[in-house]
PyMOL Python script that loads the backbone (N, CA, C, O; Angstrom):
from pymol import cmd

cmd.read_pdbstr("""\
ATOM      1  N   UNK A   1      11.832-171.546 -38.842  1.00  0.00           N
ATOM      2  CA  UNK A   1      13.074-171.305 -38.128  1.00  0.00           C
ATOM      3  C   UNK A   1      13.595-169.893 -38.406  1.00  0.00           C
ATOM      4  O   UNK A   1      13.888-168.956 -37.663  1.00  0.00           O
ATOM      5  N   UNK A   2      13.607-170.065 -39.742  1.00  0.00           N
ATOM      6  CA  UNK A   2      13.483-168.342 -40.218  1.00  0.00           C
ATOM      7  C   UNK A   2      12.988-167.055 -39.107  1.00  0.00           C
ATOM      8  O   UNK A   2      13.539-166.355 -38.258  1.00  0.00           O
ATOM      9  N   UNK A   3      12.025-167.171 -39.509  1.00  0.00           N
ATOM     10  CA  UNK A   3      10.663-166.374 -38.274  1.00  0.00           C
ATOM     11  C   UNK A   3      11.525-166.314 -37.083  1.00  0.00           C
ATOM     12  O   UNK A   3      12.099-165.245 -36.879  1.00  0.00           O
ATOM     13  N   UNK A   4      11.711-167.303 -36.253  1.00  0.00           N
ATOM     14  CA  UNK A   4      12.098-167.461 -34.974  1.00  0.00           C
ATOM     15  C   UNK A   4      13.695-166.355 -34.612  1.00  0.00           C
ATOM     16  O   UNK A   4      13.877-165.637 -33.629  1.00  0.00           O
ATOM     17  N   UNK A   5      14.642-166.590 -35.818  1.00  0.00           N
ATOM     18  CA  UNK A   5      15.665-166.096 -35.573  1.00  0.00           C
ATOM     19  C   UNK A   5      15.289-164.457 -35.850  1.00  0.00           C
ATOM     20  O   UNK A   5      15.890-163.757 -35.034  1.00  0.00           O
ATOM     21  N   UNK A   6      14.367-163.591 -36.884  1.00  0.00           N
ATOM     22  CA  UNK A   6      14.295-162.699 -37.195  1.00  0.00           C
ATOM     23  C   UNK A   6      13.537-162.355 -36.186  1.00  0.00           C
ATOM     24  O   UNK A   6      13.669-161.131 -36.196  1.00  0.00           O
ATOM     25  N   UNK A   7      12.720-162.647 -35.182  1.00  0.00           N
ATOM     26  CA  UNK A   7      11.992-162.507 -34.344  1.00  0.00           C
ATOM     27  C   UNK A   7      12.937-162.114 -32.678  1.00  0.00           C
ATOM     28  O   UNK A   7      12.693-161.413 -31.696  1.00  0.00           O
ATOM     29  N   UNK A   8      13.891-162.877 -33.038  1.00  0.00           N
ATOM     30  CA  UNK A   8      14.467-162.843 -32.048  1.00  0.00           C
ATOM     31  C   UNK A   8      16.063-161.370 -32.314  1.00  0.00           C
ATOM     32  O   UNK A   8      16.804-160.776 -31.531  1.00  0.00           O
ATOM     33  N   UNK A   9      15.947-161.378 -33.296  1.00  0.00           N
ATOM     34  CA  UNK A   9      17.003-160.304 -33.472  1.00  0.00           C
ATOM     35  C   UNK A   9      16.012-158.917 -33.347  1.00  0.00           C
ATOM     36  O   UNK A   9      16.599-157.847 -33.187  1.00  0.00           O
ATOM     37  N   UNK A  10      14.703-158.917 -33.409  1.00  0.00           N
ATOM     38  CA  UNK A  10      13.998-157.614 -33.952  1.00  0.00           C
ATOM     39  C   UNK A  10      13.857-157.423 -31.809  1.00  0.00           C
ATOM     40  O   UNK A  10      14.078-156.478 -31.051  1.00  0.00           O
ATOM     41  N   UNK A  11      13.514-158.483 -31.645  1.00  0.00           N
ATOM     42  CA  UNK A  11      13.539-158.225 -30.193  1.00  0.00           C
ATOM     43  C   UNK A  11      14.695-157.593 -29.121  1.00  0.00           C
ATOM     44  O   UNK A  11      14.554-156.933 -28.091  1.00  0.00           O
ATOM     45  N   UNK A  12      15.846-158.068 -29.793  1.00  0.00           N
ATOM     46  CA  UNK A  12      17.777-157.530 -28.954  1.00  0.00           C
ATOM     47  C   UNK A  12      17.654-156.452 -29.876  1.00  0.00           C
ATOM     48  O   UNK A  12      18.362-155.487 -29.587  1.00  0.00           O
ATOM     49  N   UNK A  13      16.989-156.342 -30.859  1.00  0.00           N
ATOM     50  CA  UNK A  13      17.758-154.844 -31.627  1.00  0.00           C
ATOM     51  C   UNK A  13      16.877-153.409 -30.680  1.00  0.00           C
ATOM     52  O   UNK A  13      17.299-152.273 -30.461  1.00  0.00           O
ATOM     53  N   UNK A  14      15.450-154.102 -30.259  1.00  0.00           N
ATOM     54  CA  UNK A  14      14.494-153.153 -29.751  1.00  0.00           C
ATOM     55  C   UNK A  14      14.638-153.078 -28.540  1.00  0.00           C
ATOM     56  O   UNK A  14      14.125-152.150 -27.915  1.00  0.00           O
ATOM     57  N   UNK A  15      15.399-154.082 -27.911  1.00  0.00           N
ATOM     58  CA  UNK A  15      15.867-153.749 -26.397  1.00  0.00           C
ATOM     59  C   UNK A  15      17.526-152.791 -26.281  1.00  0.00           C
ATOM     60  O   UNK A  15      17.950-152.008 -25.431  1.00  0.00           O
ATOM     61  N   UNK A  16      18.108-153.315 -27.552  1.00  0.00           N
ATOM     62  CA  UNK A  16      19.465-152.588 -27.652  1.00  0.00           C
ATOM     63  C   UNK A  16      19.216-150.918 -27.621  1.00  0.00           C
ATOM     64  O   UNK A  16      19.521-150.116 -26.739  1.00  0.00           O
ATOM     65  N   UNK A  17      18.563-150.704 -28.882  1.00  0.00           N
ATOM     66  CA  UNK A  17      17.945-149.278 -28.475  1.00  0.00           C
ATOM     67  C   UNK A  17      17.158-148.423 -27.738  1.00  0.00           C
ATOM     68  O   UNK A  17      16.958-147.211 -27.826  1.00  0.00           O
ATOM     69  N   UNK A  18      16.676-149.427 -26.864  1.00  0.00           N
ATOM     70  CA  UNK A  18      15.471-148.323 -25.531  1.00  0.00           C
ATOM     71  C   UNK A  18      16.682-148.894 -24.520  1.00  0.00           C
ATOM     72  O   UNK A  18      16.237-148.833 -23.374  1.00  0.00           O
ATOM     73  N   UNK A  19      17.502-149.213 -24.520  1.00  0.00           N
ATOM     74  CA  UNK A  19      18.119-149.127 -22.984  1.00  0.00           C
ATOM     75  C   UNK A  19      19.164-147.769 -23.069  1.00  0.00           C
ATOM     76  O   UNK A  19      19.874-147.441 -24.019  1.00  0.00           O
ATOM     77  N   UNK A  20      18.979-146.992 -21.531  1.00  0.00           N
ATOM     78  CA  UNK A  20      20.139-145.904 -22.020  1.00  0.00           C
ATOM     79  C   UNK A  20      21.272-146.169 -21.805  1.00  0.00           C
ATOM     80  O   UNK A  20      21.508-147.279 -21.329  1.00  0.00           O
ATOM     81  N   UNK A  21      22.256-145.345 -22.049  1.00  0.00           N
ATOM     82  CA  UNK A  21      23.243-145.040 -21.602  1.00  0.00           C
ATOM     83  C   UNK A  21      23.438-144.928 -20.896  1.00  0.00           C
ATOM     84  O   UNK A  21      22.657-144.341 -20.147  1.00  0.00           O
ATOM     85  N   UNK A  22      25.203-145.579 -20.252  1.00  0.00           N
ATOM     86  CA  UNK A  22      25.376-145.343 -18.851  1.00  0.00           C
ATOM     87  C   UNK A  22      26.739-144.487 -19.279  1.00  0.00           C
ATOM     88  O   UNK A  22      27.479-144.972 -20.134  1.00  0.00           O
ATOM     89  N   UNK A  23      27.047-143.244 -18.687  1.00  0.00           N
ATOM     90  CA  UNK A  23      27.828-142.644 -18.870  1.00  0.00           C
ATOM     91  C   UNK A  23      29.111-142.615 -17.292  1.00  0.00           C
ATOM     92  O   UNK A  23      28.745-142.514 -16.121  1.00  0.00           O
ATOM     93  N   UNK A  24      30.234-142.707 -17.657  1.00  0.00           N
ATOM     94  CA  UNK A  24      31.059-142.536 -16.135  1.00  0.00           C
ATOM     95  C   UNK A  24      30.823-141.075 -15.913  1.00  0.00           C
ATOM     96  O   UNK A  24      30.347-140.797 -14.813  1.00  0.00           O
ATOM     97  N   UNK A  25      31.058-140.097 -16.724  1.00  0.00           N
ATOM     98  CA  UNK A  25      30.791-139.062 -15.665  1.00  0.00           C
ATOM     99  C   UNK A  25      29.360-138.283 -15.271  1.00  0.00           C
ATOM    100  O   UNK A  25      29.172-137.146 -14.839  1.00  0.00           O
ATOM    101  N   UNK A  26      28.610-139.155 -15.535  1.00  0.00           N
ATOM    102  CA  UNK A  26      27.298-138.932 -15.073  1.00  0.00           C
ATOM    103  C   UNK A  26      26.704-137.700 -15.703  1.00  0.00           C
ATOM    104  O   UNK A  26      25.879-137.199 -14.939  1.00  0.00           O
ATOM    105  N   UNK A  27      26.854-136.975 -16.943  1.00  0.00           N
ATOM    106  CA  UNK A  27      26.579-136.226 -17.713  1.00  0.00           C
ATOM    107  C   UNK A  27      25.865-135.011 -16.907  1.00  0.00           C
ATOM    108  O   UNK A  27      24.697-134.744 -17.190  1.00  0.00           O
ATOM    109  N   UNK A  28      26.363-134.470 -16.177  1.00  0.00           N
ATOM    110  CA  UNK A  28      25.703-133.211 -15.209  1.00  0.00           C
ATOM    111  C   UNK A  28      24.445-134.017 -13.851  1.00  0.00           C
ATOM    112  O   UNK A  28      24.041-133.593 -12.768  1.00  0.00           O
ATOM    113  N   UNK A  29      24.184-135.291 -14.615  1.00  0.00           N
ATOM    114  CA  UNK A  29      23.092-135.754 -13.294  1.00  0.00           C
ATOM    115  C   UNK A  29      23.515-135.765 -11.794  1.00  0.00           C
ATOM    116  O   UNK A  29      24.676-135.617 -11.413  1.00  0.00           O
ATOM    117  N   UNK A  30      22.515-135.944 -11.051  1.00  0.00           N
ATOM    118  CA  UNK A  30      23.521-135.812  -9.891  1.00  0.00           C
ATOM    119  C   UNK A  30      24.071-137.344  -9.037  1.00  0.00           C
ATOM    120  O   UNK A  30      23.170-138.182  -9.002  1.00  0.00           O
ATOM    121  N   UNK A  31      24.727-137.565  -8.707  1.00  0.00           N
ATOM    122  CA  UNK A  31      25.276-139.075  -8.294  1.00  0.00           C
ATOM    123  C   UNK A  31      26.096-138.716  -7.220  1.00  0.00           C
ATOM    124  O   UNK A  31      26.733-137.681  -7.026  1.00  0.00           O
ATOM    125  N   UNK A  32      25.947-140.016  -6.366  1.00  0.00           N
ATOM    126  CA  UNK A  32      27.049-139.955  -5.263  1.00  0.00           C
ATOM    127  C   UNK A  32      28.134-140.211  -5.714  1.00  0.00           C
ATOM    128  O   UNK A  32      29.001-140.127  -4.844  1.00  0.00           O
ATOM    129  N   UNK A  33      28.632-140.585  -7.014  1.00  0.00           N
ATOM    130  CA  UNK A  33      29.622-140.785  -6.723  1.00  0.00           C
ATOM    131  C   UNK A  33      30.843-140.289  -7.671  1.00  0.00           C
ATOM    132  O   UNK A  33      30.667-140.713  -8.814  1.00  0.00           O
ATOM    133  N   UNK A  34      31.747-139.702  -7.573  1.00  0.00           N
ATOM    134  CA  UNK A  34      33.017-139.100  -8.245  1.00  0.00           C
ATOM    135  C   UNK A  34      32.518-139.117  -9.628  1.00  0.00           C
ATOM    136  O   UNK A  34      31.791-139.922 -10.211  1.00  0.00           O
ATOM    137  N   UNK A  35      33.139-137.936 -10.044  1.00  0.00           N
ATOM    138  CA  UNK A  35      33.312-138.177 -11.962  1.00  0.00           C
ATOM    139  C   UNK A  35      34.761-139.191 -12.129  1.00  0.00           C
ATOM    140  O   UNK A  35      35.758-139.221 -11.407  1.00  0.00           O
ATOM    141  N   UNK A  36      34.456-139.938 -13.300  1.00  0.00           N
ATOM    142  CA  UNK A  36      35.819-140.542 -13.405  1.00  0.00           C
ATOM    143  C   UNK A  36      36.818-140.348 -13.762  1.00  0.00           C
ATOM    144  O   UNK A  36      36.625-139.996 -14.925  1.00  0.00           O
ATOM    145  N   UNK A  37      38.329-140.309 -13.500  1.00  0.00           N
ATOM    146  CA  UNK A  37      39.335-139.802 -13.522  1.00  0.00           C
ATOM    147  C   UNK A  37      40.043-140.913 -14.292  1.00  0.00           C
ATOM    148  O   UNK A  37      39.998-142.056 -13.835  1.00  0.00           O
ATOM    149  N   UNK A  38      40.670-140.668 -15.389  1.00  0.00           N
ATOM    150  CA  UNK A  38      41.495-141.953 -15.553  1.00  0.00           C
ATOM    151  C   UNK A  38      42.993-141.754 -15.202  1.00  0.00           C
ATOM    152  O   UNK A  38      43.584-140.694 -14.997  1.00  0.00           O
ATOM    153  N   UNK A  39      43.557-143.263 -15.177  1.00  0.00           N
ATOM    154  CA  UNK A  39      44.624-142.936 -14.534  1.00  0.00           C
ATOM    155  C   UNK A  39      45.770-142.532 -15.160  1.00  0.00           C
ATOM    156  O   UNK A  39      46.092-142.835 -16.309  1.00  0.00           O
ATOM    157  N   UNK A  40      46.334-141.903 -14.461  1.00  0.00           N
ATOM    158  CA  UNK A  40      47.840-141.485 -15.311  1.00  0.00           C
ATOM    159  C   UNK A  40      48.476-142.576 -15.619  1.00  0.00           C
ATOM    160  O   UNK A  40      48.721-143.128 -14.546  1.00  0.00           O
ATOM    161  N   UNK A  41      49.041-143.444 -16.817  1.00  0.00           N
ATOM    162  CA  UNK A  41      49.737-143.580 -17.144  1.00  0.00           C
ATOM    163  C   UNK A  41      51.036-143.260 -17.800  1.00  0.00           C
ATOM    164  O   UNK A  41      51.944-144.088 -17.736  1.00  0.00           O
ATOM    165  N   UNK A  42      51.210-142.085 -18.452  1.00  0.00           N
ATOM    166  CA  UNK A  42      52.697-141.625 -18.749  1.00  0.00           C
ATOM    167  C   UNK A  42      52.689-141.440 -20.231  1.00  0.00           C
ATOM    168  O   UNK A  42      53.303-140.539 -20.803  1.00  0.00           O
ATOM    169  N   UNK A  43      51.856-142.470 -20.898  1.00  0.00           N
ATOM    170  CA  UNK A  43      51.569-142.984 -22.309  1.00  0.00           C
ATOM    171  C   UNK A  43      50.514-141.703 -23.093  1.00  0.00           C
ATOM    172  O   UNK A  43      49.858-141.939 -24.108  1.00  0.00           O
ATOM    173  N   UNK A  44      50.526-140.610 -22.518  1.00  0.00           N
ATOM    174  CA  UNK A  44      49.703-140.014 -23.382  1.00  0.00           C
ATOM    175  C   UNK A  44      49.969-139.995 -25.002  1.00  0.00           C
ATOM    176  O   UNK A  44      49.021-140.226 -25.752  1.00  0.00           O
ATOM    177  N   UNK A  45      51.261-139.718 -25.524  1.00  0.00           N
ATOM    178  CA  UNK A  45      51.836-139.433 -26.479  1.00  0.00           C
ATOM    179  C   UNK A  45      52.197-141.338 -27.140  1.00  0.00           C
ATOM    180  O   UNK A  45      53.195-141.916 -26.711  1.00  0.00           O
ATOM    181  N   UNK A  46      51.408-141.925 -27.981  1.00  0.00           N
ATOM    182  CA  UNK A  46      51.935-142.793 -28.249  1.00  0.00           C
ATOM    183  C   UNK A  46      52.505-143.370 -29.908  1.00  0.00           C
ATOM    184  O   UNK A  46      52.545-144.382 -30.608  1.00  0.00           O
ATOM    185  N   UNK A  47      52.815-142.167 -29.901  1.00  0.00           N
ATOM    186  CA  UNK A  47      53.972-142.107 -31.511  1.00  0.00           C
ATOM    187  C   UNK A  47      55.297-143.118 -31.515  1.00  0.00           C
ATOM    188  O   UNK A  47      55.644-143.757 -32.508  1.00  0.00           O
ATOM    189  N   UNK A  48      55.877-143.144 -30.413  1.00  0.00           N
ATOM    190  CA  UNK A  48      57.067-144.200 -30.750  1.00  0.00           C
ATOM    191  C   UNK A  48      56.477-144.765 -30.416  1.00  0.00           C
ATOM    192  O   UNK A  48      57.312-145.066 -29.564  1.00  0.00           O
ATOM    193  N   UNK A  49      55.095-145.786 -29.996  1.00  0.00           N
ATOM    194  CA  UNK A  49      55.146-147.533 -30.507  1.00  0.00           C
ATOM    195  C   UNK A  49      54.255-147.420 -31.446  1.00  0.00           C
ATOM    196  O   UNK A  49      53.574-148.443 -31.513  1.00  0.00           O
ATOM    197  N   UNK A  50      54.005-146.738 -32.092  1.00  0.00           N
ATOM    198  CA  UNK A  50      53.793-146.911 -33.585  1.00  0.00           C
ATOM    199  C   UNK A  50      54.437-146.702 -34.438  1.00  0.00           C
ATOM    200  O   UNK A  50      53.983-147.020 -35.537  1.00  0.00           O
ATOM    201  N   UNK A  51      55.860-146.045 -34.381  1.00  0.00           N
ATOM    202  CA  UNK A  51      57.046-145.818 -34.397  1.00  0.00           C
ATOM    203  C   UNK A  51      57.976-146.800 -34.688  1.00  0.00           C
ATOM    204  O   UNK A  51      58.502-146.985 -35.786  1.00  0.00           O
ATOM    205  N   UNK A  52      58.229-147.646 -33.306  1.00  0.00           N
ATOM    206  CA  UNK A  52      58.536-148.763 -32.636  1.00  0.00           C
ATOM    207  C   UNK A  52      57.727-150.117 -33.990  1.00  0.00           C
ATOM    208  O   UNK A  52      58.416-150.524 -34.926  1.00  0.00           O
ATOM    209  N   UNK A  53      56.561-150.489 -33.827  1.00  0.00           N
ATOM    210  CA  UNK A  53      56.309-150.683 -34.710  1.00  0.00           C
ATOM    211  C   UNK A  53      56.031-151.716 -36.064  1.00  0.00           C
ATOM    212  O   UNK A  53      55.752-152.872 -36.384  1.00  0.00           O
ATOM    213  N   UNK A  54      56.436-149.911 -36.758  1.00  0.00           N
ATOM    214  CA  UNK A  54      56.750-149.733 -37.812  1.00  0.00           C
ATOM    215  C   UNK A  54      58.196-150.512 -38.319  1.00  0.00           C
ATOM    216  O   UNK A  54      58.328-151.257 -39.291  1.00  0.00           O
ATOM    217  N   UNK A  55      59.218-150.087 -37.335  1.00  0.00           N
ATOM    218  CA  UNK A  55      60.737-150.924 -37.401  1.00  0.00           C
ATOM    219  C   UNK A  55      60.490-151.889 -37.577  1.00  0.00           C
ATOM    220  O   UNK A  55      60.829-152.498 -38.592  1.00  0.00           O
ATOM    221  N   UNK A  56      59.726-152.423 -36.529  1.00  0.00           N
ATOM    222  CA  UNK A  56      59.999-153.752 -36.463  1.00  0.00           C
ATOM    223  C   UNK A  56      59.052-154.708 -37.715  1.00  0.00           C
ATOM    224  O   UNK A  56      59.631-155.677 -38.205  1.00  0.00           O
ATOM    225  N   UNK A  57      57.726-154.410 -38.146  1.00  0.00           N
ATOM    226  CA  UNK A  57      57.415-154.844 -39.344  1.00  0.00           C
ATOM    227  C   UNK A  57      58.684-154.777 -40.516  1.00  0.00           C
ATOM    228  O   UNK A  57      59.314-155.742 -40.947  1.00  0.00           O
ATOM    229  N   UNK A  58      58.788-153.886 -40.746  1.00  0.00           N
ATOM    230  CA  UNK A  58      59.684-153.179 -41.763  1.00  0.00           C
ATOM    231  C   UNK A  58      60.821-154.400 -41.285  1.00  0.00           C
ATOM    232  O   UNK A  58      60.350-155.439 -41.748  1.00  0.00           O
ATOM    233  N   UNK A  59      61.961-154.690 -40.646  1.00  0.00           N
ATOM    234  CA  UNK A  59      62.860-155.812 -40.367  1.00  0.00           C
ATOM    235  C   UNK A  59      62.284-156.807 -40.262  1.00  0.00           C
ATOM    236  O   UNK A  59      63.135-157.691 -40.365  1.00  0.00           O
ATOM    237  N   UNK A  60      61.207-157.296 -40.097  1.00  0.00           N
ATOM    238  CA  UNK A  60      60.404-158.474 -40.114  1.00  0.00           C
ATOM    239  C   UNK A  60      60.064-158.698 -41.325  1.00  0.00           C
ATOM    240  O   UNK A  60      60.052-159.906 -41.561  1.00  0.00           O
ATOM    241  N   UNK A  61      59.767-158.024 -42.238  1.00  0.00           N
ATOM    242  CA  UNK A  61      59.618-158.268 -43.537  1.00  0.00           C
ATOM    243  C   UNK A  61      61.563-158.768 -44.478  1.00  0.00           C
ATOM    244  O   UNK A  61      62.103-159.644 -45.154  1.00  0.00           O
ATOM    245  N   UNK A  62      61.819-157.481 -43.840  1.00  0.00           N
ATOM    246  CA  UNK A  62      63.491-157.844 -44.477  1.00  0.00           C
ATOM    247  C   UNK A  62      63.917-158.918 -43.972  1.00  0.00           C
ATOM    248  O   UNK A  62      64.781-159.175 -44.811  1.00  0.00           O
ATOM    249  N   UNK A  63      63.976-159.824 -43.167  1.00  0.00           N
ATOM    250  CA  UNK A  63      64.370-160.792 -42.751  1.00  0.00           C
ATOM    251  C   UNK A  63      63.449-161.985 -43.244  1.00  0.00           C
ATOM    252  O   UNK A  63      63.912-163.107 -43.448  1.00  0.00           O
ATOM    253  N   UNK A  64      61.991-161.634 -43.438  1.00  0.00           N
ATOM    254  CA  UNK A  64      61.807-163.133 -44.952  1.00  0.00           C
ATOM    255  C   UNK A  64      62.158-162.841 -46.150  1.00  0.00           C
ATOM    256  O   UNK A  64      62.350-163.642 -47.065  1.00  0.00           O
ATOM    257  N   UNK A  65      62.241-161.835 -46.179  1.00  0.00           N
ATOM    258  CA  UNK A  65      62.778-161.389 -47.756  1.00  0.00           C
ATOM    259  C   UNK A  65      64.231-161.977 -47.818  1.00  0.00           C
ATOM    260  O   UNK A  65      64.659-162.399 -48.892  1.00  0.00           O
ATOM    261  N   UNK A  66      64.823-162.002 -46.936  1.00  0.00           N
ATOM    262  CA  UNK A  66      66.352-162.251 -47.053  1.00  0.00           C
ATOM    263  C   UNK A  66      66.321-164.031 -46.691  1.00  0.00           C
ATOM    264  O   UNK A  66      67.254-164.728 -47.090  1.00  0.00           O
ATOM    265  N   UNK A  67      65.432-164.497 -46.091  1.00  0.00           N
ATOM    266  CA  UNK A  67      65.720-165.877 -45.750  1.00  0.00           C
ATOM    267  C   UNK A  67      65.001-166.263 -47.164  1.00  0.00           C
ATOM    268  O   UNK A  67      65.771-167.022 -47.752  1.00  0.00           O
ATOM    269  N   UNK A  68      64.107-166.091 -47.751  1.00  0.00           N
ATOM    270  CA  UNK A  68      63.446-166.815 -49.284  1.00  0.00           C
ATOM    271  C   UNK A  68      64.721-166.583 -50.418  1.00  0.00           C
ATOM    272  O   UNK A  68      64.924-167.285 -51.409  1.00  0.00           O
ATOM    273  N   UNK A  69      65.580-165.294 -49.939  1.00  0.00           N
ATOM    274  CA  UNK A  69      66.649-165.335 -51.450  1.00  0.00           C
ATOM    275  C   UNK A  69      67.357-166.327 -50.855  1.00  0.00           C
ATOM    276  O   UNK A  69      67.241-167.390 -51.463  1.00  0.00           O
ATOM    277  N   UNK A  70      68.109-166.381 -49.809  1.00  0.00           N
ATOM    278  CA  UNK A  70      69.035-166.971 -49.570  1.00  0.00           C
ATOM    279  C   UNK A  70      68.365-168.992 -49.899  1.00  0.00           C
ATOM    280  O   UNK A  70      68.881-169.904 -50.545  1.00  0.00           O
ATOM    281  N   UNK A  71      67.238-168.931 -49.193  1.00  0.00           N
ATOM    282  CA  UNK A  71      66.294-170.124 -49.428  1.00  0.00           C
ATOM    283  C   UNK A  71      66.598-170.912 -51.197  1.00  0.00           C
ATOM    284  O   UNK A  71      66.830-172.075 -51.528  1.00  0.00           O
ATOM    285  N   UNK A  72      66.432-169.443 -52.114  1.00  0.00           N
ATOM    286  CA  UNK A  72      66.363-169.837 -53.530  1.00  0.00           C
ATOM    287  C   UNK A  72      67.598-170.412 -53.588  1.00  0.00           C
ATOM    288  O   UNK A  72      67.608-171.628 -53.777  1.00  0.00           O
ATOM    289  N   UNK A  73      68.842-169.740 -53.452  1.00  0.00           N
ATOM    290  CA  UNK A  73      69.957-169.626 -53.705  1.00  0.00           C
ATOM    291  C   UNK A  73      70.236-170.820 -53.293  1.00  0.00           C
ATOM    292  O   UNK A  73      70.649-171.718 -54.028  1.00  0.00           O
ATOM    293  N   UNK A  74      70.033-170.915 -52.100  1.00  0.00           N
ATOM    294  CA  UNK A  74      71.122-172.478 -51.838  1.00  0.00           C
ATOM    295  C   UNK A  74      70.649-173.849 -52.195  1.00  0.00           C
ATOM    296  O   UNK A  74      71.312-174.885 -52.237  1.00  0.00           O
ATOM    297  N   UNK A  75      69.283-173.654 -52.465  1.00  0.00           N
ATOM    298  CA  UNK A  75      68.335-175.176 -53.184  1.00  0.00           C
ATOM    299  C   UNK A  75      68.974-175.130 -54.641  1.00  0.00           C
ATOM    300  O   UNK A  75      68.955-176.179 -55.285  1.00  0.00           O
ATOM    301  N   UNK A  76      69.643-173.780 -55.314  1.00  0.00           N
ATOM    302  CA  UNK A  76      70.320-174.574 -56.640  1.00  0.00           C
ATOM    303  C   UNK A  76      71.123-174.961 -56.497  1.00  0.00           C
ATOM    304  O   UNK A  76      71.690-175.562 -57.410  1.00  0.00           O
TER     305      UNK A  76
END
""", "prot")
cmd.dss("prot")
cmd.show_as("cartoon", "prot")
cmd.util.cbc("prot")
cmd.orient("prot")
């Protein structure tokens, strides 16, 4: 069973590597069809939602932190 599975991975690993690449902008070859453009979204710059976040972990943490004291506190 061994054999069979190593046999069968040596086979996807040797097809994984002889197949090429497909590139969107067609790397200088020639193609009918457009290089690809992506689309504008607006989002180039995306520092405030990692930003964004950050807050919100950061208050998500303070808010179990504050429900476990309060938790301790009122079970005595």
């Amino acid at each position: 069973m061994k054999n069979i599975f190593k046999s069968a991975l040596l086979v996807a690993t040797m097809f994984a590597f002889s197949v090429e690449r497909v590139l969107a902008d067609s790397n200088g070859v020639y193609t009918p069809y457009e290089p690809h453009t992506p689309v504008d979204t607006g989002l180039e710059n995306s520092a405030i939602f990692y930003i964004g976040a950050l807050v919100f972990f950061v208050l998500g943490l303070a808010t179990l932190s504050t429900a476990k004291i309060l938790k301790e506190k009122l079970s005595k």
